[in-house]
Backbone bond lengths (Angstrom), bond angles and torsions (degrees), N, CA, C in turn:
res aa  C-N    CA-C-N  psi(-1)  N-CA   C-N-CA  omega(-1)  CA-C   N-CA-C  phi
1 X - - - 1.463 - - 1.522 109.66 -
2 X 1.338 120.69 109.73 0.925 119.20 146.13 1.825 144.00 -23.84
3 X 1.568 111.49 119.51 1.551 111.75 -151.02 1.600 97.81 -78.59
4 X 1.410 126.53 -6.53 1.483 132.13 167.81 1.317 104.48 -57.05
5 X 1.640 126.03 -25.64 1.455 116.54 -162.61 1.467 108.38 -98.59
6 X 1.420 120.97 10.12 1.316 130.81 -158.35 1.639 101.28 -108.14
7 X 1.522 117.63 -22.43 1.269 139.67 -124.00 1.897 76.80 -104.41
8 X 1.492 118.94 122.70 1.463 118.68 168.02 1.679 111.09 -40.49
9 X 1.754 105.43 129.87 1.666 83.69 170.17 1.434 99.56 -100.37
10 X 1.235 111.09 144.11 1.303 131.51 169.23 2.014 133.16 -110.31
11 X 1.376 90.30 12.77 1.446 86.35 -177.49 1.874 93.56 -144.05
12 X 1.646 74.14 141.20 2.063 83.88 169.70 1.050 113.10 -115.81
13 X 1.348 126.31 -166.25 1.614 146.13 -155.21 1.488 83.37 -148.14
14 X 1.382 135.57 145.90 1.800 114.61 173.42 2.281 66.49 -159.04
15 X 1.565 113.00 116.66 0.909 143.86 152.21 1.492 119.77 -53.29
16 X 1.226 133.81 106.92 1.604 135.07 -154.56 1.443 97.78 -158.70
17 X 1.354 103.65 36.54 1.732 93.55 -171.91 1.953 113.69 -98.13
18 X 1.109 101.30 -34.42 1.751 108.66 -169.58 1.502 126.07 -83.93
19 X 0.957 108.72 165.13 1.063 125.02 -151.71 2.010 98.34 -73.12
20 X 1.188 101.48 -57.44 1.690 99.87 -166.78 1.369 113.77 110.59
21 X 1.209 123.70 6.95 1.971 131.71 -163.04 1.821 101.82 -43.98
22 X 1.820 110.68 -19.98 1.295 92.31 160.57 1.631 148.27 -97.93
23 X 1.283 91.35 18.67 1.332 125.10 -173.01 1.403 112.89 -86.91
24 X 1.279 109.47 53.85 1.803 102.26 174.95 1.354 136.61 -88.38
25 X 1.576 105.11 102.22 1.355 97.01 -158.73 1.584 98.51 -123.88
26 X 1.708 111.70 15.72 1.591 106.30 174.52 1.445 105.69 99.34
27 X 1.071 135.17 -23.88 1.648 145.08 155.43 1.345 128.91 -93.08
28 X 1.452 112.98 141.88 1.418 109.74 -177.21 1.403 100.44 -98.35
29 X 2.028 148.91 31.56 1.144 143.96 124.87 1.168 119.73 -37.17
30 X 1.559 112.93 141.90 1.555 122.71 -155.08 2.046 83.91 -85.09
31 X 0.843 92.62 144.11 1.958 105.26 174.69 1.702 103.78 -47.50
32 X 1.084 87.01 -51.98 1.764 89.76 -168.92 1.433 109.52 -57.94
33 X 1.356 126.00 6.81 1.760 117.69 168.99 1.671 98.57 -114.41
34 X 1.331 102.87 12.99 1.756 87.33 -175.44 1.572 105.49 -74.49
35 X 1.068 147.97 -145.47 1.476 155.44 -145.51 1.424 114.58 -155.71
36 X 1.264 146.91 112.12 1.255 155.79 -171.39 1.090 89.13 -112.01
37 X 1.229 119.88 130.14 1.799 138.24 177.57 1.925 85.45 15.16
38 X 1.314 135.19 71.74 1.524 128.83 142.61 1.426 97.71 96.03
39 X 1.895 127.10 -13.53 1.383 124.61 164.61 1.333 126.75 -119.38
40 X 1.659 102.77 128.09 1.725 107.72 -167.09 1.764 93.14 -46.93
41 X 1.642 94.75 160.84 1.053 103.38 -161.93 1.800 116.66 -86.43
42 X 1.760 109.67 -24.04 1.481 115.12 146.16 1.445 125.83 -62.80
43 X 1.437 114.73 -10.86 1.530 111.50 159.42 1.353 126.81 -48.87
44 X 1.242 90.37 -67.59 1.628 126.19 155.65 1.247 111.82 13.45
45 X 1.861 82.97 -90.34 1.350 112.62 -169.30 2.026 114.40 -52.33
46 X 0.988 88.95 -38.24 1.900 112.91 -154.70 1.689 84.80 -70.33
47 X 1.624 123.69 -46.58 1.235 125.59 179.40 1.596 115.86 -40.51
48 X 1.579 90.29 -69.40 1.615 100.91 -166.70 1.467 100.41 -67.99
49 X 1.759 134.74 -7.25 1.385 120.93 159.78 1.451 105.88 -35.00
50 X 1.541 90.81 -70.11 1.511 105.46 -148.79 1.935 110.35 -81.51
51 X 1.201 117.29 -7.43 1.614 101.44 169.00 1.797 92.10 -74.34
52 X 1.534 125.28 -44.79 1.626 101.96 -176.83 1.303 109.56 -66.15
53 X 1.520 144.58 41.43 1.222 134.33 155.87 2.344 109.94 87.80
54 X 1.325 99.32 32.07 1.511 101.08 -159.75 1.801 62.86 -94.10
55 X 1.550 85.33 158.04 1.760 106.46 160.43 1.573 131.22 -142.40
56 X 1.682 92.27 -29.51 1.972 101.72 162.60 1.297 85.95 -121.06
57 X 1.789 86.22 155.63 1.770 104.64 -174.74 1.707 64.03 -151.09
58 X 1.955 90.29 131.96 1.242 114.84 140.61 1.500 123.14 -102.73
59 X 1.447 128.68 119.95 1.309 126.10 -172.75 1.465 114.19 -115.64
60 X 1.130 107.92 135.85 1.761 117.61 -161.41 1.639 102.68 -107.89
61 X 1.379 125.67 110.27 1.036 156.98 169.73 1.603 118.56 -46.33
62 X 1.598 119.58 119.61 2.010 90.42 144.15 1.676 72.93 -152.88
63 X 1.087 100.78 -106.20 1.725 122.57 -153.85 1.721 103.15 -28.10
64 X 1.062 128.23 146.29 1.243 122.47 -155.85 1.465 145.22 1.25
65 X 1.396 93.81 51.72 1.789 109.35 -158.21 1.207 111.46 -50.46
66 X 1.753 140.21 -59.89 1.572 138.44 156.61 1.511 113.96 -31.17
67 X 1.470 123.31 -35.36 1.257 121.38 161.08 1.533 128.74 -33.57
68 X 1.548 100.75 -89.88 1.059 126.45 157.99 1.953 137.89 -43.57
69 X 1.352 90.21 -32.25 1.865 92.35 175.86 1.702 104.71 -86.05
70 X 1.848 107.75 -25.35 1.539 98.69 169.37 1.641 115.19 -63.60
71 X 1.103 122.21 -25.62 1.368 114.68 -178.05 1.517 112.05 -110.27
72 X 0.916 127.31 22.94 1.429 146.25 137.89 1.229 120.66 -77.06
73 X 1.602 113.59 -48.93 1.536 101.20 -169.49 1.609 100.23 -93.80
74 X 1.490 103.62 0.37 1.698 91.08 -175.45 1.759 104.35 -87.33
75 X 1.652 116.96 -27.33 1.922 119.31 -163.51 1.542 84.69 -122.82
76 X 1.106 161.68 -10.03 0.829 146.50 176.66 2.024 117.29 -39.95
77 X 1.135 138.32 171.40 1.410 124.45 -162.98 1.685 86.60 -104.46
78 X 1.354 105.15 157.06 1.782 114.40 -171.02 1.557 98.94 -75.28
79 X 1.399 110.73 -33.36 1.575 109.08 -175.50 1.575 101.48 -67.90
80 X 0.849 101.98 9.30 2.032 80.27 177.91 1.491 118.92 -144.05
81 X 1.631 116.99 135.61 1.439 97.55 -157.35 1.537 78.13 -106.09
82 X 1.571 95.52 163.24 1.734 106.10 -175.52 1.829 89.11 -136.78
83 X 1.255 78.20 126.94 2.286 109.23 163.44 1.710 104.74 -93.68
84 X 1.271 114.74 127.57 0.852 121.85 160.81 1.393 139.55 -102.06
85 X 1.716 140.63 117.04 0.878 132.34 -169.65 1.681 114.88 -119.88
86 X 1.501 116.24 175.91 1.746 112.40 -164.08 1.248 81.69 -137.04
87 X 1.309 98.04 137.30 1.502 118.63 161.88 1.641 121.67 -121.46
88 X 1.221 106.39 101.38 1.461 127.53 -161.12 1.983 100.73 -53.24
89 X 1.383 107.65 -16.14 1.300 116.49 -142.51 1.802 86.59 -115.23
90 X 1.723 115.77 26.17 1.566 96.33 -151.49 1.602 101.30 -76.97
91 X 1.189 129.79 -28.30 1.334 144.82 164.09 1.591 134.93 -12.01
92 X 1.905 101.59 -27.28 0.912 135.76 -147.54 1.878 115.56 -120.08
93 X 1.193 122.08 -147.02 1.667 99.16 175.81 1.400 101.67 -118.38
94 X 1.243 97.26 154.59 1.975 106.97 -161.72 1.471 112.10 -64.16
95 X 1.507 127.25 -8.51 1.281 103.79 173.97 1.557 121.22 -60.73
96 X 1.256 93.31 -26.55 1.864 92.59 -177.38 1.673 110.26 -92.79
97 X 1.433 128.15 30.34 1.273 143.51 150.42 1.574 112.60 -95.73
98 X 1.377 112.88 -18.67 1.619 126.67 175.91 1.397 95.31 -78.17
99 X 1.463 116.01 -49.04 1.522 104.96 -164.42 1.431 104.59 -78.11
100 X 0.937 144.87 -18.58 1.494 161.03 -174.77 1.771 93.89 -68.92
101 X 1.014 153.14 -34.88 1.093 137.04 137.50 2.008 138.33 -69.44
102 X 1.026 112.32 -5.33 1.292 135.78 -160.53 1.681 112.33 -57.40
103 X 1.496 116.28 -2.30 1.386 121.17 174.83 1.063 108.40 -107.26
104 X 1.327 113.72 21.94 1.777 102.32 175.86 1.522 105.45 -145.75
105 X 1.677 91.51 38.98 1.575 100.39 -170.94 1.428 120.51 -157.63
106 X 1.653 107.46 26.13 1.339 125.34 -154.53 1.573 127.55 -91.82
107 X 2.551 92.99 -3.64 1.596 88.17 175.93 1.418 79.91 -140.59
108 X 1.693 141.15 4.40 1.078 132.24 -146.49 1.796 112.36 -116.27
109 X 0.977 139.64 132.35 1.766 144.60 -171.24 1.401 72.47 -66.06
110 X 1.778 107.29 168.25 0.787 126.67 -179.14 2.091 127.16 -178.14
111 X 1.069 97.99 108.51 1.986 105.04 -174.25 1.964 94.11 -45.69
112 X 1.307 113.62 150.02 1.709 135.95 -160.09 1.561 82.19 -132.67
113 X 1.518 139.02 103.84 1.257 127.83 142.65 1.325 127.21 -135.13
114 X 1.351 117.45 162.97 1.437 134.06 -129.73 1.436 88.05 -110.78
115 X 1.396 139.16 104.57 1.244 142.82 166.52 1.643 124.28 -41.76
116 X 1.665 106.59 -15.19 1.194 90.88 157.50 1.518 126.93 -137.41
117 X 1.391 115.14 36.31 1.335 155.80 179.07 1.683 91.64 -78.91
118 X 1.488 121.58 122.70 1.374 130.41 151.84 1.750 114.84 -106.04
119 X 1.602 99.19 110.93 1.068 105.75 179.97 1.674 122.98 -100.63
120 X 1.201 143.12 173.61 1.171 138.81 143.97 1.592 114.34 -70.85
121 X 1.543 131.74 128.95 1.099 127.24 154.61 1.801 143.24 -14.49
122 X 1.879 93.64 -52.75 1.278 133.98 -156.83 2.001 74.42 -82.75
123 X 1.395 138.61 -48.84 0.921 131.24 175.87 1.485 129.12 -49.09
124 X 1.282 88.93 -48.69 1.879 104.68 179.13 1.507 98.10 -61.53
125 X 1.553 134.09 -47.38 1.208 136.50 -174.27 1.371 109.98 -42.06
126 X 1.424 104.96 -62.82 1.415 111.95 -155.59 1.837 113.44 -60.38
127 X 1.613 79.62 -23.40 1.918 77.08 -170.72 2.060 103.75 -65.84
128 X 1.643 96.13 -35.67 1.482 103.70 -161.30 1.186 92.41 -60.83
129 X 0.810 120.68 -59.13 2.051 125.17 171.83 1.144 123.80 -11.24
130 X 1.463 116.40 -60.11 1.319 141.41 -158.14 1.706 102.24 -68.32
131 X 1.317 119.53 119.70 1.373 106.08 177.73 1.534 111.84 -92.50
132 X 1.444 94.82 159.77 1.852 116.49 -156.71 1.436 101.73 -138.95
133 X 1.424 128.53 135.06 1.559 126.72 147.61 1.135 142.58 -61.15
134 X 1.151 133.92 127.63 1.106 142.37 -139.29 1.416 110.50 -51.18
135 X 1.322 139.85 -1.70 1.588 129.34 -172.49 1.787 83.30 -125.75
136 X 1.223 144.32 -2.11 1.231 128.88 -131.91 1.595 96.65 -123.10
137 X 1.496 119.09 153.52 1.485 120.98 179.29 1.502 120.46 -118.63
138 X 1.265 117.52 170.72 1.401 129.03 -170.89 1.574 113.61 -139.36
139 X 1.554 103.15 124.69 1.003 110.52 -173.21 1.662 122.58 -123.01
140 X 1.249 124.50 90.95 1.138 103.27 172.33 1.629 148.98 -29.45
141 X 1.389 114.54 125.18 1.773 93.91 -165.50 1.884 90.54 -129.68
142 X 0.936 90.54 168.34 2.371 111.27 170.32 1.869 95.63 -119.96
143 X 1.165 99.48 99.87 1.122 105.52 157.62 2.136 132.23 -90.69
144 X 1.083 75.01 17.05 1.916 93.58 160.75 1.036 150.92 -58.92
145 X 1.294 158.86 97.26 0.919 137.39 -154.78 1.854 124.24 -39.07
146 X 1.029 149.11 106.03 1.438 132.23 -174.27 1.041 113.39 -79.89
147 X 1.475 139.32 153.36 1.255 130.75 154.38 2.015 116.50 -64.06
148 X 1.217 100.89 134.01 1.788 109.47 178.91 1.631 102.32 -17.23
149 X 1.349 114.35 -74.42 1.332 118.37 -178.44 1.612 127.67 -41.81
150 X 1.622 122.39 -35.29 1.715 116.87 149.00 1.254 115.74 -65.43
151 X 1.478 127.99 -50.84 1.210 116.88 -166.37 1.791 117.13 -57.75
152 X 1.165 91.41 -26.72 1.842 102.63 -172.16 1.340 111.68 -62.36
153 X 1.811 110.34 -32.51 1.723 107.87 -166.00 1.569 91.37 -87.23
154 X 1.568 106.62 -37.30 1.557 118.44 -151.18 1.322 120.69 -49.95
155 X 1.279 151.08 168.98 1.208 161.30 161.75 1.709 119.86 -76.87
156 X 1.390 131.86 78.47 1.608 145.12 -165.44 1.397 97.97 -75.02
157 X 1.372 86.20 125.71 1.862 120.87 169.77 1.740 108.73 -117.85
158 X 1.264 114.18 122.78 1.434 132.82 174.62 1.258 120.89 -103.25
159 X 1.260 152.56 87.39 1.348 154.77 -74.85 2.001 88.90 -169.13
160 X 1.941 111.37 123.15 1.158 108.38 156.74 1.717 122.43 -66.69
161 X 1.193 117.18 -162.17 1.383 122.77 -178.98 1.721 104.85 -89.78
162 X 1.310 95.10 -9.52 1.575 92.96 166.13 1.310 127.48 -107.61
163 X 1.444 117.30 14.01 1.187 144.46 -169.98 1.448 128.57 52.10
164 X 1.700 105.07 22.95 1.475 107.44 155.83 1.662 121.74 -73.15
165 X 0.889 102.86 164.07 1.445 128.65 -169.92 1.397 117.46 -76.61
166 X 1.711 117.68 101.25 1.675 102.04 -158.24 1.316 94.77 -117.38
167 X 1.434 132.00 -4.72 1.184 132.13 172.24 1.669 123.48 -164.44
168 X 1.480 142.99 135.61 1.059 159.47 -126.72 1.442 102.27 -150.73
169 X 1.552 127.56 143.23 1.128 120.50 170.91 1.646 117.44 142.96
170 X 1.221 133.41 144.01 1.030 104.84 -157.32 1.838 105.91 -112.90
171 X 1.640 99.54 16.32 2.056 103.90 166.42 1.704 85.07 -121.62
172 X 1.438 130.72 39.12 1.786 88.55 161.72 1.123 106.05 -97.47
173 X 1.254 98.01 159.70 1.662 117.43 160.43 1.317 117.30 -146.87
174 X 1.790 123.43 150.74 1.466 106.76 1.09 1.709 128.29 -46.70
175 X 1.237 153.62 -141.49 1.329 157.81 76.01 1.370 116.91 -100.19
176 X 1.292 117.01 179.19 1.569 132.54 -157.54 1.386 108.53 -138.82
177 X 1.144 133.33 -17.21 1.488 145.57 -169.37 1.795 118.13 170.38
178 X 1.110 111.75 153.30 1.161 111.93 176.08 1.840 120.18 -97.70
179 X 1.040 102.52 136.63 1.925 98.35 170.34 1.785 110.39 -68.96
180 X 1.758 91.18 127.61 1.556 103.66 -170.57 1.619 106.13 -78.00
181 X 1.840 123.42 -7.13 1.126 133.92 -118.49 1.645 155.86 -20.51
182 X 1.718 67.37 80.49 1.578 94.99 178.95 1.517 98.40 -121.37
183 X 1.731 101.11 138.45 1.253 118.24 161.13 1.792 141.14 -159.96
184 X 0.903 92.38 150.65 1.835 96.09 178.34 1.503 121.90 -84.13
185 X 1.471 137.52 109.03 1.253 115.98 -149.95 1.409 90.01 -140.42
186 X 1.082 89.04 140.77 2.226 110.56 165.45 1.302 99.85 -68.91
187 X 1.638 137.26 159.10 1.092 145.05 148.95 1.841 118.26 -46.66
188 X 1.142 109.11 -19.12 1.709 111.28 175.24 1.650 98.57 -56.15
189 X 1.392 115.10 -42.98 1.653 115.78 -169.11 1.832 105.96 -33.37
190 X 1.737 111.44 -44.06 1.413 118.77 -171.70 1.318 97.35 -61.49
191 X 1.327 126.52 -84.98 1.584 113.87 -168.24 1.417 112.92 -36.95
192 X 1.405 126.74 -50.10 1.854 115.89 172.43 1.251 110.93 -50.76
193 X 1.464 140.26 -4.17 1.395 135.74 -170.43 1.582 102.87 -107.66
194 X 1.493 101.79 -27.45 1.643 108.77 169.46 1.107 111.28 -60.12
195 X 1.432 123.70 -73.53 1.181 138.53 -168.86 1.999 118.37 -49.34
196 X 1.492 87.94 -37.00 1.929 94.10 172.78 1.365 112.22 -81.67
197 X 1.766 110.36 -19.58 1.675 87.76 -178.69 1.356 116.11 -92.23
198 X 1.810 108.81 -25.05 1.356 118.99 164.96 2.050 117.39 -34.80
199 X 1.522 90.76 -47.42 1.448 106.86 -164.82 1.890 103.67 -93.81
200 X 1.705 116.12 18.37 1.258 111.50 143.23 1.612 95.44 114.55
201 X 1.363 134.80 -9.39 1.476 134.58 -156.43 1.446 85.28 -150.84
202 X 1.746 98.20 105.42 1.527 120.58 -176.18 1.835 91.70 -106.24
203 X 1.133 142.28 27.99 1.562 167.63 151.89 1.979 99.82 -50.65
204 X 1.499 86.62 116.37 2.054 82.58 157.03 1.328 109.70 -59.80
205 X 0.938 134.11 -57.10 1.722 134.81 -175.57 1.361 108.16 -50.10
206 X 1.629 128.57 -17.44 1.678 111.29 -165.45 1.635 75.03 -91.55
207 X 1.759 136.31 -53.18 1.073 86.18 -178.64 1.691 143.75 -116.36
208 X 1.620 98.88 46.92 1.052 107.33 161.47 1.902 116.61 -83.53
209 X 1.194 132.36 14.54 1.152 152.41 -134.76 1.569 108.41 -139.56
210 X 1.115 101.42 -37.32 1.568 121.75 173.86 1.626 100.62 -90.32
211 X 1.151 133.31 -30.49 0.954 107.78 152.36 1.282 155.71 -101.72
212 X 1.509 97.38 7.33 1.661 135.18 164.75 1.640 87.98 -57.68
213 X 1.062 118.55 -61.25 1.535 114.92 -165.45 1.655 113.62 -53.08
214 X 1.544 100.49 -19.85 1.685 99.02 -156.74 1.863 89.09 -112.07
215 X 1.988 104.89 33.36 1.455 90.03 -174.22 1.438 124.35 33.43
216 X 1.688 129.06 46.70 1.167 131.44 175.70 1.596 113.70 -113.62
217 X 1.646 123.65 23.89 1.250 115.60 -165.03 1.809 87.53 -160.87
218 X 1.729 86.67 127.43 1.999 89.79 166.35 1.206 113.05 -125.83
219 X 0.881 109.79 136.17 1.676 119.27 176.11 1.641 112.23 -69.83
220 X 1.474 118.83 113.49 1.569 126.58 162.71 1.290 110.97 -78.15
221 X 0.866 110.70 133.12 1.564 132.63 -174.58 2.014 105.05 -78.69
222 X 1.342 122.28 115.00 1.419 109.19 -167.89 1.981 114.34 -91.38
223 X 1.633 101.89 -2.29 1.030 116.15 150.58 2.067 92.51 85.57
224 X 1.154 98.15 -124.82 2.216 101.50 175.95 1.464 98.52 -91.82
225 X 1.484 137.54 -0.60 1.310 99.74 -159.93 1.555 117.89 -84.10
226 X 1.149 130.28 -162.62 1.432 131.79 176.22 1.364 128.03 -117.84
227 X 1.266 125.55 125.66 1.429 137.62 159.54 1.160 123.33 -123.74
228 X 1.678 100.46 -179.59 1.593 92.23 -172.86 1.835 90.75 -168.88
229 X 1.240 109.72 143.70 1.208 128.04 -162.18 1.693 106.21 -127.72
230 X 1.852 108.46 87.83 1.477 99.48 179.31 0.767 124.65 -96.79
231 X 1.197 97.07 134.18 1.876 105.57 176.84 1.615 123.14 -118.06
232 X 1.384 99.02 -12.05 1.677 122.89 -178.67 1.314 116.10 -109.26
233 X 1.535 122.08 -176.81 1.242 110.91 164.08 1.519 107.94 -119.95
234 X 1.514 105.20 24.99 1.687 102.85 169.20 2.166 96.87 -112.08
235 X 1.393 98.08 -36.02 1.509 97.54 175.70 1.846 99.40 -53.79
236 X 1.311 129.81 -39.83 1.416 119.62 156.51 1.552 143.54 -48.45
237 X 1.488 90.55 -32.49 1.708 101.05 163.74 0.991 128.79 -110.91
238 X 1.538 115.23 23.20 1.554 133.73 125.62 1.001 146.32 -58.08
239 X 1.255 100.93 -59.19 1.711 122.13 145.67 1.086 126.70 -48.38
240 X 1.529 135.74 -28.38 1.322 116.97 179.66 1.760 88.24 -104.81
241 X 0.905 127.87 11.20 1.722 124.34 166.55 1.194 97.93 -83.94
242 X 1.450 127.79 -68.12 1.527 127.37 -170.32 1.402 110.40 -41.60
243 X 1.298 107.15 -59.34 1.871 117.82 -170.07 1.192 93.19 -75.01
244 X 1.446 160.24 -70.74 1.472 152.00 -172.55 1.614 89.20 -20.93
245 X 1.423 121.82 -67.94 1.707 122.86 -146.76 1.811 94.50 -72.76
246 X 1.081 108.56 -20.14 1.532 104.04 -175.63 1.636 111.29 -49.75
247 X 1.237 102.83 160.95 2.056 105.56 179.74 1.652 85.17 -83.08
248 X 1.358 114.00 157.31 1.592 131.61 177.02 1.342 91.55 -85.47
């Protein structure tokens, strides 16, 4: 194992580029400034970076990008500096919002998060924790039973007995867990993102998939904790039901 993989990671990628087209809530505001129990919901995210120890966040831009980076750079946490980048292409599927940061990430590990993904902290930790080889990735997974209705929207991970990653996608079957999408990634992730968009599927999964093939990605197991992946504005008033009932 490579002693690069030992090395604290301290910088993320946090995806903030799209639009939300399923987010109908009567406004054309990008989702990610709406309010989770009283905090926009890229707050959120940027928070639980930084209680797991994140400190640069590169954040990749489209759908109301001046929107959104004003209220980023205004609540964002003091411990963490955030780069902002535009992705002309935000319209489109988020792997090529990954590559839209990709020069400032060319020898360094690095946390993969989903701008409108609410994670637990204690989650983000565990993945950074987890040791990885130096070309190799980490993917958070829920190995839970889901009810029909998550699994259907969700993103399916099919998992060896060693809990690498043998298949991605959101009709396979069987699956084994779902992607929380959160992840820890080697710089190899960019060339797999080349190679899938070259080959027609500009999708994080085509090239997280390419490197499923090259056994370069394991799935961490996130064990009880909680997330939530919005895409609605009732998957939002779920979320602030679940976390409301939570103990403070």
């Amino acid at each position: 194992m490579n002693a690069r993989s030992l090395q604290p990671v301290q910088k993320a990628i946090v995806l903030a580029a799209g639009n939300g087209d399923r987010f109908q809530n009567g406004s054309p505001d990008s989702k990610l400034i709406r309010p989770v129990l009283g905090v926009p919901l890229i707050i959120r995210t940027v928070d639980s970076a930084a209680r797991a120890g994140i400190r640069h966040i590169d954040m990749v831009l489209g759908y109301q990008a001046g929107q959104v980076r004003q209220l980023v750079v205004r609540e964002k946490p003091a411990s963490v500096f955030v780069r902002f980048h535009f992705n002309p292409r935000w319209h489109e599927e988020n792997g090529l919002s990954v590559l839209a940061a990709r020069s400032h990430f060319t020898d360094d590990r690095f946390a993969l998060l989903m701008g409108d993904h609410l994670f637990e902290s204690d989650t983000l930790l565990r993945v950074l924790n987890t040791p990885a080889g130096p070309d190799e990735s980490l993917l958070a997974v829920d190995r839970r039973p889901a009810p029909p209705a998550v699994s259907e929207e969700a993103t399916r991970v099919r998992l060896d007995s060693g809990n690498r990653v043998v298949a991605i996608g959101k009709m396979i079957e069987p699956f084994d867990a779902l992607d929380t999408g959160l992840f820890v990634c080697a710089p190899t992730l960019f060339a797999a993102l080349d190679e899938s968009c070259a080959a027609g599927d500009t999708t994080l999964s085509g090239g997280v998939r390419r490197l499923a093939g090259r056994g370069l990605i394991r799935g961490v197991d996130i064990g009880d904790r909680t997330w939530f992946d919005i895409d609605t504005v009732a998957d939002l008033e779920n979320a602030e039901g679940l976390l409301s009932a939570q103990p403070a």
